[in-house]
C-alpha positions as CSV (number, residue, x, y, z in Angstrom):
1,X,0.0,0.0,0.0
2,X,1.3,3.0,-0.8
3,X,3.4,4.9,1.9
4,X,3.3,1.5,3.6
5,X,6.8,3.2,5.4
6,X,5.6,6.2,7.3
7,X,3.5,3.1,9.4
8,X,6.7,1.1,10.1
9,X,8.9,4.4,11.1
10,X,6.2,5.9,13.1
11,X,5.3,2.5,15.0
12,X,9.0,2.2,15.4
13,X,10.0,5.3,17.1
14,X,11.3,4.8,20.5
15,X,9.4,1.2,20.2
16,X,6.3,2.5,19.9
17,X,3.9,5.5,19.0
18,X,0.4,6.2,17.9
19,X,0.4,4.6,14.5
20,X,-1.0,6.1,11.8
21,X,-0.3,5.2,7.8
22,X,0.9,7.3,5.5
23,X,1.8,10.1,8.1
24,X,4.5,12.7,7.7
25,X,2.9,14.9,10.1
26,X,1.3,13.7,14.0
27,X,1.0,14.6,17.1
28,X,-0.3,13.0,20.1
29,X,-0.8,13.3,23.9
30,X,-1.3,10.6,26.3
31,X,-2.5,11.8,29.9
32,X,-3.4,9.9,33.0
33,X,-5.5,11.9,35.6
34,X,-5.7,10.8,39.1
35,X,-6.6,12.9,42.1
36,X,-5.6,10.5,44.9
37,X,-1.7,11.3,45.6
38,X,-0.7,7.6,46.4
39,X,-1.5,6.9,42.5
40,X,1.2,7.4,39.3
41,X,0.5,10.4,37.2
42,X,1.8,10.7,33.8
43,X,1.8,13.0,30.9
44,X,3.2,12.4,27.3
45,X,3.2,14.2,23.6
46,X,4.6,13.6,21.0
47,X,5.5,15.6,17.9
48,X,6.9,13.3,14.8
49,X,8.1,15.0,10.9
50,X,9.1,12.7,8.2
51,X,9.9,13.6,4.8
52,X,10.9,11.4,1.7
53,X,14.6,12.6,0.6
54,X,14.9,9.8,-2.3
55,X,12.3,7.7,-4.0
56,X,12.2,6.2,-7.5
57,X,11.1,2.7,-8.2
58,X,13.3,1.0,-6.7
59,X,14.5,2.9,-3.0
60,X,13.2,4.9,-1.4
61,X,15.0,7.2,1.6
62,X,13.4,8.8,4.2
63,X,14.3,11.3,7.1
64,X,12.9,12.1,9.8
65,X,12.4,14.1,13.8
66,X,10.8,13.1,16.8
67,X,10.1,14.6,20.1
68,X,8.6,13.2,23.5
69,X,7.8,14.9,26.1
70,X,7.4,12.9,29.7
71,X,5.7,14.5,32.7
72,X,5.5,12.4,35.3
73,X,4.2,12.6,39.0
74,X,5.1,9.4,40.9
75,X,3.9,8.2,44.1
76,X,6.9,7.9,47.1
77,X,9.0,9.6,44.5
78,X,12.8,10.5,46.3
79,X,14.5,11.3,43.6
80,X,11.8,14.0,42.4
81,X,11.8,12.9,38.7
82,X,9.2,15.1,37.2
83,X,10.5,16.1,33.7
84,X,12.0,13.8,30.8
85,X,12.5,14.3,26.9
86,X,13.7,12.1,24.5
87,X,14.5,13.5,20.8
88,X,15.9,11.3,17.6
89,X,16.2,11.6,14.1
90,X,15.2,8.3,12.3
91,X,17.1,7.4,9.1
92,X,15.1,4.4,6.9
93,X,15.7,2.8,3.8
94,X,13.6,1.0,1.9
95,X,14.6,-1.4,-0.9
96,X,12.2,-3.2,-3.3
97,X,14.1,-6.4,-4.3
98,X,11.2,-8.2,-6.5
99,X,7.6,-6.8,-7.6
100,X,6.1,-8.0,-4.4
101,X,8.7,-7.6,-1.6
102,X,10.6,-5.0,-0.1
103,X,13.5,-4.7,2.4
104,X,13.5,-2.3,4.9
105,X,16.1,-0.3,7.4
106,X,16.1,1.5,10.1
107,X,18.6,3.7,12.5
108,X,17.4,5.9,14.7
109,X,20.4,7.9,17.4
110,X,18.6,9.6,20.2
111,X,19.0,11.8,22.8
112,X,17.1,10.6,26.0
113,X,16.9,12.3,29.5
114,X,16.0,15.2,31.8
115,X,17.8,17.2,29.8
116,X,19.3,19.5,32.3
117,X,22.4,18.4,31.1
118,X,23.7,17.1,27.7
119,X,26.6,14.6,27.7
120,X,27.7,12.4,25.1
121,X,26.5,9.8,27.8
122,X,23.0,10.4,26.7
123,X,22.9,9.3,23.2
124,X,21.4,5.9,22.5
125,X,20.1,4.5,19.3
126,X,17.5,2.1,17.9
127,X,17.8,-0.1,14.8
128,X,15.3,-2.5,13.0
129,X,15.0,-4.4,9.9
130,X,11.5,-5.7,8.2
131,X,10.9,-7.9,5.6
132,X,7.7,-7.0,3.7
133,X,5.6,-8.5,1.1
134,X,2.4,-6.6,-1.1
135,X,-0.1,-8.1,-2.4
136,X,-3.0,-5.9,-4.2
137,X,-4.3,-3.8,-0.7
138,X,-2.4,-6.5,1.7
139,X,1.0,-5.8,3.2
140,X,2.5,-8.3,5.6
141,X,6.0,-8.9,6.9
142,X,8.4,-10.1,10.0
143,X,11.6,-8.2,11.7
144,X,13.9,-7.6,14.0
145,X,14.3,-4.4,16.1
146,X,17.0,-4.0,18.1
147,X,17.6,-1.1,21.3
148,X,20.8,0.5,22.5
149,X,19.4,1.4,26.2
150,X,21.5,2.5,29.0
151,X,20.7,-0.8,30.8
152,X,22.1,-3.1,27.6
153,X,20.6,-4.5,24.6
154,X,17.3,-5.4,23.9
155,X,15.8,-7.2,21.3
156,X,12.2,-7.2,20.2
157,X,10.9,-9.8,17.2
158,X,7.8,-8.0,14.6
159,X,5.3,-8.9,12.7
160,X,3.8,-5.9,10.8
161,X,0.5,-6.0,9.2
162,X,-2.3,-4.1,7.0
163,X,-5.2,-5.3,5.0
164,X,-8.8,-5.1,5.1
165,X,-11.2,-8.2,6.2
166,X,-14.3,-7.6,4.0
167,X,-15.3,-3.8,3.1
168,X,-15.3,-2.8,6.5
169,X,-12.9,-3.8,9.1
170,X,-9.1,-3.2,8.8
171,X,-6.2,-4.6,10.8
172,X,-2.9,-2.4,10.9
173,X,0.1,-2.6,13.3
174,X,3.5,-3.6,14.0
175,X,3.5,-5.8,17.1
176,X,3.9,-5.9,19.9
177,X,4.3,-2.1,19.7
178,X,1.5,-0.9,17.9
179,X,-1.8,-2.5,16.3
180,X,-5.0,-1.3,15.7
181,X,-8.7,-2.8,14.5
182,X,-10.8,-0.7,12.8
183,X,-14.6,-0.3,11.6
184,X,-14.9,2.2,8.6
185,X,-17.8,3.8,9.0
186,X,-17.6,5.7,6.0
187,X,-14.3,7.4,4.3
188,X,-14.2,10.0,7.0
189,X,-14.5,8.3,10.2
190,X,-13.4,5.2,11.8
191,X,-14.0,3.3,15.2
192,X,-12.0,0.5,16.8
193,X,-9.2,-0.6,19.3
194,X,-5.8,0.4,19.6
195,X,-3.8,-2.1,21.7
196,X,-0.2,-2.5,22.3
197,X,3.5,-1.5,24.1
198,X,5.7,1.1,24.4
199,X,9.5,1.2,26.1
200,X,12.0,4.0,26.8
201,X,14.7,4.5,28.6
202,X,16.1,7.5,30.1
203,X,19.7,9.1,31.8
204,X,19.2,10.6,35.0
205,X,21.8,13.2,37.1
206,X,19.4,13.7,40.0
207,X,21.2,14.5,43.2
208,X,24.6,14.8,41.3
209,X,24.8,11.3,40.8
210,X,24.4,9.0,38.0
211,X,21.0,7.2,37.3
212,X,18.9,6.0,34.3
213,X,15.3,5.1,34.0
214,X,13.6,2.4,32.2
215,X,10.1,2.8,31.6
216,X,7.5,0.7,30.1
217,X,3.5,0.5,29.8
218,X,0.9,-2.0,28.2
219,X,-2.3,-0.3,27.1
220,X,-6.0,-1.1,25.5
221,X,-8.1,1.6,24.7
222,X,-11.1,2.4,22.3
223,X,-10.4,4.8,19.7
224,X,-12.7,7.2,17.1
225,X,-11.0,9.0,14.0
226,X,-12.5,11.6,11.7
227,X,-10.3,13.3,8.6
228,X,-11.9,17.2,9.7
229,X,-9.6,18.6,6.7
230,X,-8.4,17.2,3.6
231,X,-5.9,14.8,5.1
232,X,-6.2,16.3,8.4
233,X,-6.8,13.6,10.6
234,X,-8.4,13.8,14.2
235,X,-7.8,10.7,17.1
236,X,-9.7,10.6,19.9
237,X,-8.6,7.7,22.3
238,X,-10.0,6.5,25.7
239,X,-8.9,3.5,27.7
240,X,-6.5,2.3,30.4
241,X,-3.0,2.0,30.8
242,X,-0.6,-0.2,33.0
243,X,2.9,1.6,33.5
244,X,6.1,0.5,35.0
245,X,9.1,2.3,35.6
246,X,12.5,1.3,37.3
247,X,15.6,3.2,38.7
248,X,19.1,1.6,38.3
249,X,22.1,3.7,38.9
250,X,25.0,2.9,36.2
251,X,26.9,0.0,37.0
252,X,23.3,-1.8,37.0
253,X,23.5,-3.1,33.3
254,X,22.6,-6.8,32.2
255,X,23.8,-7.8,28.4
256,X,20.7,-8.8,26.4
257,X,17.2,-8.5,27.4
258,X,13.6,-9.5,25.4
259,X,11.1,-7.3,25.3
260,X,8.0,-8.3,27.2
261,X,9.7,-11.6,27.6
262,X,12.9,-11.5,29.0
263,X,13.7,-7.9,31.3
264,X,16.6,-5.9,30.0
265,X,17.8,-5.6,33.9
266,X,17.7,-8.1,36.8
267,X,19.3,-6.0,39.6
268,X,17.2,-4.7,42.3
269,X,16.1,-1.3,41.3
270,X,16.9,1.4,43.3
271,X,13.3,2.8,42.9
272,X,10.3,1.1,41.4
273,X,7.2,3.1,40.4
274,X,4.5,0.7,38.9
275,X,0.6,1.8,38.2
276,X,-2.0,-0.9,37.2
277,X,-4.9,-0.2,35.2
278,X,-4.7,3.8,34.8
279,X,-7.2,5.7,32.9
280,X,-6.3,6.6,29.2
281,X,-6.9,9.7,28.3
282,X,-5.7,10.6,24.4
283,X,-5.6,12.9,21.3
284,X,-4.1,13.1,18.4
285,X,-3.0,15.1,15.1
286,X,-1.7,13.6,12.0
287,X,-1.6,15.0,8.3
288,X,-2.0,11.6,6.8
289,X,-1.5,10.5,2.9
290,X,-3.9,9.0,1.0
């Protein structure tokens, strides 16, 4: 399908973002409320450009910027971490190596911290690779995507999807990261279920010494979509969220982890802040090709 790239780099990014194909605009914000002060409170937006700088029949080259903002409010919290960005520049590659099937890369170098200070000690990357194969309005195909954190490697098998079942209902996603089912109610609107994971991983210099935090969360919600311009597309998203975040200070690094399968870090964290079941809360912006 055509742009079928803009859904793997933006499902990609940082191991998962809202999803949308065909989109070299979007932005999105994730907010869970909570009035009761022993509960996790986060805030997130995103703001994501990607541009085409090569594409003939054969290769196509894209660039592209991404920026997260993290606002967090965690219960028991001693090492007051309230703020946290995170900002790459993706770099993919797509190579069509028979009429059918295409070969994509990606590298990805990010910054990823409080940002109150910028070392070299910050930077991190992300790489992945996808095999994909098209087949009239069907697109299907397996990867690998591989994270540079600050607590080691970690790996993270995919299987990328999008095709229509019948004239209504439309899967698309790259799991585990990002999936979603839809119900085209007409060519303007659409109502289904986003599902899925997202990681990060961030340095820390609270107190004058040297932290990082990994954060992760697993989330469900119900979702309704309506282009308002010409290729201005609207998300509204409501569900529930489970979130985890760990503190490690540096010399707290394992080799290889799994995502969702096998953790990146076994020591015992210096702080743990976990939240089951949180209210959902999102919107989104995204400038999407047809």
């Amino acid at each position: 399908m055509k742009f079928f790239y803009f859904l793997i780099i933006t499902s990609l990014l940082s191991f998962g973002v809202l999803a949308q194909q065909g989109t070299p605009f979007s932005w999105s914000l994730n907010y869970l409320p909570t009035n009761k002060e022993s509960e996790s409170k986060l805030l997130q937006t995103q703001l994501s450009l990607n541009a085409p700088v090569f594409n003939d029949s054969s290769f196509t080259g894209l660039i592209g910027t991404s920026f997260k903002y993290y606002g967090f409010r965690f219960k028991n919290d001693s090492l007051n971490i309230y703020h946290l960005y995170s900002w790459s520049i993706p770099f993919t590659f797509q190579i069509k190596t028979s009429d059918s099937r295409y070969v994509t890369f990606m590298l990805e170098p990010m910054l990823s911290s409080g940002f109150k200070s910028i070392r070299a000690s910050d930077f991190r990357y992300n790489l992945a690779l996808l095999f994909i194969k098209r087949k009239l309005l069907k697109s299907t195909g397996f990867g690998i995507a591989v994270s540079k954190r600050f607590s080691g490697f970690q790996l993270a098998p995919m299987w990328v999807a999008n095709f229509r079942v019948g004239q209504h209902w439309i899967f698309t996603g790259t799991i585990p990261f990002k999936s979603k089912i839809a119900y085209e109610i007409d060519s303007k609107k659409q109502l289904g279920i986003n599902f899925g994971a997202n990681t990060n991983s961030f340095r820390l210099y609270e107190n004058g010494e040297g932290y990082y935090l990994d954060y992760q969360t697993i989330e469900a919600s119900l979702f309704y979509q309506h282009t308002i311009l010409k290729n201005v597309k609207l998300h509204l998203g409501f569900g529930a969220q489970s979130l985890q975040s760990k503190v490690y200070n540096n010399r707290q690094t394992s080799p290889l982890g799994i995502f969702l399968i096998y953790p990146n870090n076994t020591h015992e964290p210096i702080e743990t802040y976990t939240n089951k079941g949180m209210i959902l809360v999102q919107l989104g912006v995204s400038y999407a090709i047809q």
